[in-house]
C-alpha positions in Angstrom: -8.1 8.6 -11.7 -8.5 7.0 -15.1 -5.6 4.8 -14.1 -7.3 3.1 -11.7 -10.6 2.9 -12.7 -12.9 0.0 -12.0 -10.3 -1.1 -9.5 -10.8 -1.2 -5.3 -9.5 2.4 -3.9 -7.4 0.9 -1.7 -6.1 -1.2 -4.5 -5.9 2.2 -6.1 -3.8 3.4 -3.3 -1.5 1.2 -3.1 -0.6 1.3 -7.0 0.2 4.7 -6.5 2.3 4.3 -3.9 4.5 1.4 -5.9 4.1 3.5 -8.7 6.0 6.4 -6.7 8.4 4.1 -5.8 9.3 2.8 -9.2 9.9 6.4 -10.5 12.1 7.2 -7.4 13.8 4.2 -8.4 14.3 5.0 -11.8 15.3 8.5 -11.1 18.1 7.5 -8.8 16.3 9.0 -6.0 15.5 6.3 -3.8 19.3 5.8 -3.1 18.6 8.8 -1.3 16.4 7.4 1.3 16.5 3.7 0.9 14.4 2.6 3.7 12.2 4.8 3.6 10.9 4.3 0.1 11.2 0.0 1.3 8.8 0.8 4.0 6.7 2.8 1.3 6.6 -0.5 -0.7 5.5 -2.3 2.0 2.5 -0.3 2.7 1.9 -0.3 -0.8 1.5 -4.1 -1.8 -0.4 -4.1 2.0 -3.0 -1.4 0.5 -3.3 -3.8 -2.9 -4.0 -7.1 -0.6 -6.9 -4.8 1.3 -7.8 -3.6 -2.3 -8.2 -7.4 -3.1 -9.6 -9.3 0.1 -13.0 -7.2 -0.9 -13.0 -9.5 -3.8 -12.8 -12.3 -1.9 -16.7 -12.8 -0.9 -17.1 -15.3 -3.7 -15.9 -19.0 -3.8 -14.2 -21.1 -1.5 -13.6 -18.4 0.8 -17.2 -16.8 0.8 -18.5 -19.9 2.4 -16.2 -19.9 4.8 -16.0 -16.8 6.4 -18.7 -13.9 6.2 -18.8 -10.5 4.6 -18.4 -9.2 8.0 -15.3 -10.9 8.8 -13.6 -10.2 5.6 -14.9 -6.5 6.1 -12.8 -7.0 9.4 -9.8 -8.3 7.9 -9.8 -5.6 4.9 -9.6 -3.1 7.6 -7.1 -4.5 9.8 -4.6 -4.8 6.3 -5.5 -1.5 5.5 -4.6 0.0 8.7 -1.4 -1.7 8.9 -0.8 -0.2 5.1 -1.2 3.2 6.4 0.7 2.4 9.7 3.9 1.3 7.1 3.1 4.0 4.6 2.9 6.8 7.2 6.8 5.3 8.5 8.0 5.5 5.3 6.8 8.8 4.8 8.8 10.1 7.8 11.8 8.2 7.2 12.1 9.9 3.5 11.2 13.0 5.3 14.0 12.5 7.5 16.6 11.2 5.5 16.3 13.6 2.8 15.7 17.1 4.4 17.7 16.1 7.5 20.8 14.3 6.5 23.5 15.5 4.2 
Protein backbone atom coordinates (compact mmCIF):
# COMPACT_ATOMS: atom_id res chain seq x y z
CA UNK A 1 0.00 0.00 0.00
CA UNK A 2 1.88 3.00 -1.23
CA UNK A 3 -0.42 5.07 0.84
CA UNK A 4 0.64 3.94 3.85
CA UNK A 5 4.01 3.29 3.47
CA UNK A 6 6.59 3.73 6.17
CA UNK A 7 3.75 4.03 8.53
CA UNK A 8 2.71 1.32 11.58
CA UNK A 9 0.16 -1.39 10.00
CA UNK A 10 -2.13 -0.86 12.48
CA UNK A 11 -1.80 2.83 11.82
CA UNK A 12 -2.28 1.67 8.31
CA UNK A 13 -5.47 0.07 9.35
CA UNK A 14 -7.01 2.30 10.83
CA UNK A 15 -6.51 5.10 8.00
CA UNK A 16 -8.29 2.91 5.91
CA UNK A 17 -10.99 2.40 7.83
CA UNK A 18 -11.53 6.51 8.40
CA UNK A 19 -10.77 6.72 4.91
CA UNK A 20 -13.95 4.38 4.14
CA UNK A 21 -15.75 6.36 6.28
CA UNK A 22 -15.03 9.72 4.72
CA UNK A 23 -16.12 8.42 1.29
CA UNK A 24 -19.35 6.89 2.74
CA UNK A 25 -19.81 10.25 4.00
CA UNK A 26 -19.27 12.03 0.99
CA UNK A 27 -21.28 9.70 -1.03
CA UNK A 28 -24.35 10.16 1.10
CA UNK A 29 -24.10 6.62 2.16
CA UNK A 30 -23.47 6.77 5.67
CA UNK A 31 -26.95 8.24 6.20
CA UNK A 32 -27.72 4.88 5.45
CA UNK A 33 -26.33 3.22 8.38
CA UNK A 34 -25.25 5.91 10.71
CA UNK A 35 -24.10 4.08 13.65
CA UNK A 36 -22.64 1.66 12.16
CA UNK A 37 -20.09 3.66 10.12
CA UNK A 38 -19.69 5.83 13.98
CA UNK A 39 -18.65 2.59 15.46
CA UNK A 40 -16.42 2.09 12.33
CA UNK A 41 -14.74 5.44 13.18
CA UNK A 42 -14.18 4.47 16.51
CA UNK A 43 -12.24 1.44 15.69
CA UNK A 44 -10.48 3.32 13.34
CA UNK A 45 -8.77 6.26 15.38
CA UNK A 46 -8.38 3.08 18.13
CA UNK A 47 -6.21 1.15 15.30
CA UNK A 48 -4.19 4.72 14.61
CA UNK A 49 -3.52 5.11 18.66
CA UNK A 50 -2.13 1.24 18.53
CA UNK A 51 -0.43 2.27 15.23
CA UNK A 52 1.26 5.12 17.43
CA UNK A 53 1.91 3.75 21.10
CA UNK A 54 4.80 1.56 19.08
CA UNK A 55 6.33 4.88 18.63
CA UNK A 56 6.23 5.60 21.94
CA UNK A 57 9.60 3.64 23.26
CA UNK A 58 11.55 6.84 23.19
CA UNK A 59 11.49 9.82 25.62
CA UNK A 60 9.68 10.48 28.63
CA UNK A 61 7.68 7.55 28.31
CA UNK A 62 10.46 4.95 27.37
CA UNK A 63 11.93 5.43 30.76
CA UNK A 64 8.99 4.95 32.32
CA UNK A 65 7.47 2.08 31.23
CA UNK A 66 9.18 -0.94 29.19
CA UNK A 67 8.98 -2.22 25.73
CA UNK A 68 7.07 -5.05 27.12
CA UNK A 69 4.43 -3.00 28.70
CA UNK A 70 3.87 -0.80 25.84
CA UNK A 71 3.83 -4.08 23.66
CA UNK A 72 0.96 -4.91 26.20
CA UNK A 73 -0.92 -1.85 25.86
CA UNK A 74 -0.59 -1.72 21.82
CA UNK A 75 -2.36 -4.94 21.99
CA UNK A 76 -4.95 -4.33 24.33
CA UNK A 77 -5.94 -0.90 21.91
CA UNK A 78 -5.73 -2.94 19.05
CA UNK A 79 -8.02 -5.54 20.24
CA UNK A 80 -10.55 -3.15 21.36
CA UNK A 81 -10.10 -1.54 17.54
CA UNK A 82 -11.17 -4.73 16.10
CA UNK A 83 -13.71 -5.41 18.87
CA UNK A 84 -15.46 -1.74 17.57
CA UNK A 85 -14.56 -2.27 14.02
CA UNK A 86 -16.02 -5.87 13.86
CA UNK A 87 -19.57 -4.01 15.61
CA UNK A 88 -19.63 -1.62 13.07
CA UNK A 89 -19.23 -3.98 10.43
CA UNK A 90 -22.45 -5.87 11.56
CA UNK A 91 -24.42 -2.89 12.27
CA UNK A 92 -23.82 -1.58 8.46
CA UNK A 93 -24.50 -5.16 7.60
CA UNK A 94 -27.60 -5.02 9.27
CA UNK A 95 -28.96 -1.76 8.67
CA UNK A 96 -28.38 -1.80 5.06
CA UNK A 97 -29.31 -5.31 3.74
CA UNK A 98 -31.86 -5.75 6.50
CA UNK A 99 -33.86 -2.67 6.94
CA UNK A 100 -35.83 -0.82 4.26
Amino acid sequence: MALVEGVSPLAGIGMAILLAVALAEFSKFRSRAEKGFNWLALGGVLYVFAGATSVATGGFVGEVLTASVIDGVQKLIASLAWLTALIGAVFVAYQVLLEK
